[in-house]
C-alpha positions as a Markdown table, in Angstrom:
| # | Residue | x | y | z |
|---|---|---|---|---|
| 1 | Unk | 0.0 | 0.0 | 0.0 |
| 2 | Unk | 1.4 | 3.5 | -0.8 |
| 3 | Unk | 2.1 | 5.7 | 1.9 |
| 4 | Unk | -1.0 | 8.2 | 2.0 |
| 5 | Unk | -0.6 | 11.6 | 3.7 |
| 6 | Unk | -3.9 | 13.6 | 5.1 |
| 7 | Unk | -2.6 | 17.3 | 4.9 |
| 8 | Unk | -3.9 | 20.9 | 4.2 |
| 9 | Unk | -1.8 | 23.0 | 2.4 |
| 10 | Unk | -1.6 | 25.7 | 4.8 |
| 11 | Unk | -0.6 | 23.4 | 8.0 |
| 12 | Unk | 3.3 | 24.1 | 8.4 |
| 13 | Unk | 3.4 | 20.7 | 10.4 |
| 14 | Unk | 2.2 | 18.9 | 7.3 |
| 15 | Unk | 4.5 | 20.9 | 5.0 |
| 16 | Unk | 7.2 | 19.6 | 7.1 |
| 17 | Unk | 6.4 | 16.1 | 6.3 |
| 18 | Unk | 5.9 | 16.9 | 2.7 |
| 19 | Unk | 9.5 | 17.7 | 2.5 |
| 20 | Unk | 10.9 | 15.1 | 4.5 |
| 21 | Unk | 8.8 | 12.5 | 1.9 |
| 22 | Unk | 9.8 | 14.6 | -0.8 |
| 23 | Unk | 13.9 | 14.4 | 0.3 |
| 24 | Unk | 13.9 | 11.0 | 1.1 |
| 25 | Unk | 11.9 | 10.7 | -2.5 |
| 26 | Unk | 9.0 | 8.4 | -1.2 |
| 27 | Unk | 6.0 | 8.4 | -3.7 |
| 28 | Unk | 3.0 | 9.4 | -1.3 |
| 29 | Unk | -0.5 | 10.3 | -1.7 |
| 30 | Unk | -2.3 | 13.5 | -0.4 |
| 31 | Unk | -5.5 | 13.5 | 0.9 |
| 32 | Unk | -6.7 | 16.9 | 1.5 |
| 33 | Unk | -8.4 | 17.8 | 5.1 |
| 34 | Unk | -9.6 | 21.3 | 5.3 |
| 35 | Unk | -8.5 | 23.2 | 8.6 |
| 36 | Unk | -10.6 | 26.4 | 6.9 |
| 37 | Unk | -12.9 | 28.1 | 9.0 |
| 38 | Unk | -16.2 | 27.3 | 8.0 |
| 39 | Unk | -15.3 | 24.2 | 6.7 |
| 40 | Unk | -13.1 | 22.3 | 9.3 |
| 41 | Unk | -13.2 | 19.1 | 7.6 |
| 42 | Unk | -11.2 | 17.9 | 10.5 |
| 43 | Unk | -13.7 | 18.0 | 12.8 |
| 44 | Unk | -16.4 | 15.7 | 11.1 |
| 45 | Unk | -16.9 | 12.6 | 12.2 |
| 46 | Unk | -15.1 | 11.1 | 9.2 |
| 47 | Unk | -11.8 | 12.1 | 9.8 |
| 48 | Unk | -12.1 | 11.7 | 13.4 |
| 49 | Unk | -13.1 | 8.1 | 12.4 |
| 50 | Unk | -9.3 | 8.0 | 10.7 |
| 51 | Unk | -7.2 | 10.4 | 13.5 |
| 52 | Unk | -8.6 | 10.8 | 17.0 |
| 53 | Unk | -6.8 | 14.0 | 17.6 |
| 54 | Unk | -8.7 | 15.6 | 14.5 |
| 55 | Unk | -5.2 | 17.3 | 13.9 |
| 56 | Unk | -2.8 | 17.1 | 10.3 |
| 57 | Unk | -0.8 | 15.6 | 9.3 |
| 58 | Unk | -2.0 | 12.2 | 9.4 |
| 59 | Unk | 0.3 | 9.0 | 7.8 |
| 60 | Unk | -0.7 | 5.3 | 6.7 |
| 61 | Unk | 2.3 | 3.4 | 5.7 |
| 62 | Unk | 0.7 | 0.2 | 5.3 |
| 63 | Unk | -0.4 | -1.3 | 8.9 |
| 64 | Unk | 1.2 | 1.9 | 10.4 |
| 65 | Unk | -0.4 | 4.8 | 11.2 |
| 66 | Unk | 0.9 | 7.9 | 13.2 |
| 67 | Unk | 0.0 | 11.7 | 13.9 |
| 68 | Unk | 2.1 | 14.1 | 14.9 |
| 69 | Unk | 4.4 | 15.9 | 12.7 |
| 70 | Unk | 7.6 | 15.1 | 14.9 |
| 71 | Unk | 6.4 | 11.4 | 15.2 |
| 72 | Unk | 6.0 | 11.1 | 11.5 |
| 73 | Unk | 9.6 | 12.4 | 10.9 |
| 74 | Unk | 11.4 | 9.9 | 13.2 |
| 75 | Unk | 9.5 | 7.1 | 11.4 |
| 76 | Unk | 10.1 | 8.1 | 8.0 |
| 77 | Unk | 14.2 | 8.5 | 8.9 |
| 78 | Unk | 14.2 | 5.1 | 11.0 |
| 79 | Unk | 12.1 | 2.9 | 8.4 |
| 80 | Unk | 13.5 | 5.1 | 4.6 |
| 81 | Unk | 17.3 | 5.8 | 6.1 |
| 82 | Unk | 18.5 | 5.5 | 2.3 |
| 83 | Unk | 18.3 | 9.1 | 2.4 |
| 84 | Unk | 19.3 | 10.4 | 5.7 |
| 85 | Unk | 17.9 | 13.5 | 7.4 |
| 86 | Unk | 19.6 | 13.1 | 10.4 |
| 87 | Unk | 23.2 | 13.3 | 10.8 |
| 88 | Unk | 24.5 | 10.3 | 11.6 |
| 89 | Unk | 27.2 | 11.3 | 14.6 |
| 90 | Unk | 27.2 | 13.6 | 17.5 |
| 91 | Unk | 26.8 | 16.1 | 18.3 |
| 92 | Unk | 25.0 | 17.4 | 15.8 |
| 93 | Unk | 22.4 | 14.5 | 15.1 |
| 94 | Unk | 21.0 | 16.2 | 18.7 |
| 95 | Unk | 21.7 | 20.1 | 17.7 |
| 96 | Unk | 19.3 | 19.0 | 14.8 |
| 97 | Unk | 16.7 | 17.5 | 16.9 |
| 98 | Unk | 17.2 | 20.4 | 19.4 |
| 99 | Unk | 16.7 | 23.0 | 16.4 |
| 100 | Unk | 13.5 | 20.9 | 15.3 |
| 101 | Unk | 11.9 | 20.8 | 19.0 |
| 102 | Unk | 12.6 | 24.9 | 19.2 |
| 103 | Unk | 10.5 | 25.0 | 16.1 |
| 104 | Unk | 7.5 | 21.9 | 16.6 |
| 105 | Unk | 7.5 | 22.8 | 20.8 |
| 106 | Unk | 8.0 | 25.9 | 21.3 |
| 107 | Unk | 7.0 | 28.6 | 17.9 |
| 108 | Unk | 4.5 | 26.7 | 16.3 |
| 109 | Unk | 2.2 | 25.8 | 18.7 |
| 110 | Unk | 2.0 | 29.3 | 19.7 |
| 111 | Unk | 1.0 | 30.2 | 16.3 |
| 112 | Unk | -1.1 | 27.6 | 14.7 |
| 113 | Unk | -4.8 | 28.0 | 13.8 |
| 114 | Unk | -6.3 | 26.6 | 16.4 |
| 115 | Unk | -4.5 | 29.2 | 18.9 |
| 116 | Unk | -5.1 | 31.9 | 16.6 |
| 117 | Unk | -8.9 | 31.2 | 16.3 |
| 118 | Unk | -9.3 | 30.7 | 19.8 |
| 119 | Unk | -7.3 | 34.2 | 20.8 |
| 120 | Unk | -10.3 | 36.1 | 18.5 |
| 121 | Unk | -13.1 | 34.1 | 19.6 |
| 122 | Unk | -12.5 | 34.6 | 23.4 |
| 123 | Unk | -10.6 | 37.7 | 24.1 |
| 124 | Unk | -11.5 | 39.7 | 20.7 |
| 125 | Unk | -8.1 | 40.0 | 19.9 |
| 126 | Unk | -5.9 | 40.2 | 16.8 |
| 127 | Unk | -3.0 | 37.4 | 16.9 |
| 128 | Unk | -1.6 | 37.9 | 13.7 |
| 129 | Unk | -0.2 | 41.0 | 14.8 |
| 130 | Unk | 2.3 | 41.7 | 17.8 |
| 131 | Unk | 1.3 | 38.1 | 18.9 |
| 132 | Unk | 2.8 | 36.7 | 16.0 |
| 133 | Unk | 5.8 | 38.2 | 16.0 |
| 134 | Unk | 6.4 | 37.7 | 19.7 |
| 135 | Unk | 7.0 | 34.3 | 19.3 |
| 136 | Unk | 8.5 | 33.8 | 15.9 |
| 137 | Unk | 11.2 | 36.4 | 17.4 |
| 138 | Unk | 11.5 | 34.5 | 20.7 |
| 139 | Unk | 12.0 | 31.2 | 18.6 |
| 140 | Unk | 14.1 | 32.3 | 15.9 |
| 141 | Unk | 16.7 | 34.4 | 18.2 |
| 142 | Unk | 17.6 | 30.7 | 19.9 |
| 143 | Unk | 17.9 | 29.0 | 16.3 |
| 144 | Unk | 19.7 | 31.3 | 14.8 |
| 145 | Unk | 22.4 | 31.1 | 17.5 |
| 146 | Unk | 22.2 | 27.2 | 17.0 |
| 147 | Unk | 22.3 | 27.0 | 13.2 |
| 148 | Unk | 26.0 | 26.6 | 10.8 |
| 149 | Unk | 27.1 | 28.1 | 8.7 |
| 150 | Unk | 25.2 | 27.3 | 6.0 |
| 151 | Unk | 24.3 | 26.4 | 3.0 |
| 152 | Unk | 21.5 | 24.6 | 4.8 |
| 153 | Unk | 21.2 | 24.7 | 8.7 |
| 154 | Unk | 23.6 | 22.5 | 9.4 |
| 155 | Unk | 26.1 | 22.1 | 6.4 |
| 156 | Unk | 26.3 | 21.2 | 2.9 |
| 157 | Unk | 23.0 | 19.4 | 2.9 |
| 158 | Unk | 19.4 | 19.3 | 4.1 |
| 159 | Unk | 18.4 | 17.9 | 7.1 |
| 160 | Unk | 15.2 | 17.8 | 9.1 |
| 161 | Unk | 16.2 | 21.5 | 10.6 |
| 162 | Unk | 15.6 | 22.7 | 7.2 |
| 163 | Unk | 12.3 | 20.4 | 6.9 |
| 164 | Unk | 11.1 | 22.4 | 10.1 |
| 165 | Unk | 12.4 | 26.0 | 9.4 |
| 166 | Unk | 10.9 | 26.4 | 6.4 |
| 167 | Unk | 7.6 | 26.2 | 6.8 |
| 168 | Unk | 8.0 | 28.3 | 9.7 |
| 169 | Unk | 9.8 | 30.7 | 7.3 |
| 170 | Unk | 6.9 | 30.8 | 5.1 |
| 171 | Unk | 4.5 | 31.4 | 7.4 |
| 172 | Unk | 6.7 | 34.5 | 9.4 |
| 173 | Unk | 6.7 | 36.0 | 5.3 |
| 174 | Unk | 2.8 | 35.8 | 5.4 |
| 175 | Unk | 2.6 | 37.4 | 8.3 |
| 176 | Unk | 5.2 | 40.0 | 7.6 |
| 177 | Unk | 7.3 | 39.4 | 10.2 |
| 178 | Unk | 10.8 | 41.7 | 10.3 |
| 179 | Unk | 13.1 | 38.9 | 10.2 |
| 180 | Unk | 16.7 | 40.8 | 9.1 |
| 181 | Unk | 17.9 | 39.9 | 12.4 |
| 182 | Unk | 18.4 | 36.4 | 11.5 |
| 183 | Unk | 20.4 | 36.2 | 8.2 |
| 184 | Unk | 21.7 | 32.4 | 9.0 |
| 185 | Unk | 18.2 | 31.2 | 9.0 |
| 186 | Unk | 16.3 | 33.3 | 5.7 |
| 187 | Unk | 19.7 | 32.1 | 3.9 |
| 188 | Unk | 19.0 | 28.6 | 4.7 |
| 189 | Unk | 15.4 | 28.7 | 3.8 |
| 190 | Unk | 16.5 | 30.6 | 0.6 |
| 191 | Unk | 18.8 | 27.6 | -0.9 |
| 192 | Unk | 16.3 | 25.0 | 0.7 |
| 193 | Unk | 13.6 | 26.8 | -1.7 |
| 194 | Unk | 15.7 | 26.8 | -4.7 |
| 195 | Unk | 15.7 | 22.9 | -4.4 |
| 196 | Unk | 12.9 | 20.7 | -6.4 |
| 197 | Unk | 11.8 | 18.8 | -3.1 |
| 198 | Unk | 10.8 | 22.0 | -1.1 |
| 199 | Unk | 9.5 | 23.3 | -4.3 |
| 200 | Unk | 6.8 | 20.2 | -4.5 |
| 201 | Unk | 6.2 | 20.6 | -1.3 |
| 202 | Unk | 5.4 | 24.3 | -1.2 |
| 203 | Unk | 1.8 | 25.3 | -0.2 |
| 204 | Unk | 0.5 | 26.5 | -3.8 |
| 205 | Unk | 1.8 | 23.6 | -5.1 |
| 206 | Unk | -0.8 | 21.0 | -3.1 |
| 207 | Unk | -4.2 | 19.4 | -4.8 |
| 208 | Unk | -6.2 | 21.9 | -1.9 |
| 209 | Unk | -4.4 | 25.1 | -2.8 |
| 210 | Unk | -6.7 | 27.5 | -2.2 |
């Protein structure tokens, strides 16, 4: 059975995943949920049926199934290690997963949808603004301190740090976040973009693209 991936195209933490499939070069399948307010095809009984959490991304490799964007990306390194995406000796392989955990623990979840929504509905407030940029800031000051020298996060090729930072990237440019104080990190995401696996993997390019 081919690996099927439930995703929308805006969810940074399915973007992630895309990448990670797409670097490793794993044929996959996309099966679009809509987080869109309104629509939150998430939250209907059908997709509960497939992920209890009601959250993307969502994989099925075969008998295997497994949320959580962090969770996906160990599996996909520890069962398709042809293309690695962690570094194979310390101490690096843990300044990656450090870097990643900065992003998927403490930025993101600050910053998702779901907090966003929930910051308008109940206190009337605006979190794409000063909200947004709070944490972003917060985050990327750490990683960029952490990160190489470059091309890519950590060296002369991708690893999951890039996986993570550019969706995260992507998302700080649609909310027009100032972001010159972190020139290790917008390079990285800059040569990561010029490659074809973070170009398929791109929001606009997804089946649900609105």
């Amino acid at each position: 059975m081919a690996i099927r991936l439930y995703s929308y195209w805006r969810s940074s933490s399915a973007y992630r995943v895309r990448i990670a499939l797409n670097l490793k070069g794993l044929e996959y399948e996309t099966i679009p949920v809509s987080l869109a307010p309104g629509v939150a095809e998430h939250r209907q009984d059908e997709y509960r049926r497939v992920n209890p959490q009601m959250l993307v991304p969502f994989l099925e490799d075969g008998e295997v199934t497994i949320g959580q964007s962090m969770a996906i990306l160990e599996y996909l390194e520890e069962t398709y290690p042809q293309t690695r995406l962690l570094p194979v000796d310390e101490p690096l392989r843990s300044r990656v997963r450090a870097f990643c955990n900065m992003i998927a623990c403490d930025i993101q979840p600050l910053n998702n949808l779901r907090v966003m929504q929930y910051i308008k509905t109940e206190f009337d407030a605006d979190a794409s603004g000063n909200w947004y940029t709070h944490w972003i800031h917060e985050g990327f000051r750490a990683a960029e301190a952490l990160a190489g020298d470059g091309p890519y996060v950590f060296g002369d090729a991708p690893t999951l740090a890039d996986a993570m930072l550019v969706p995260q990237v992507y998302n700080a440019r649609r909310f027009d976040v100032p972001l010159g104080d972190f020139p290790k990190l917008i390079a990285a995401a800059d040569a990561c973009n010029k490659l074809e696996a973070f170009k398929k993997a791109a929001p606009e390019q997804q089946p649900d693209a609105a």
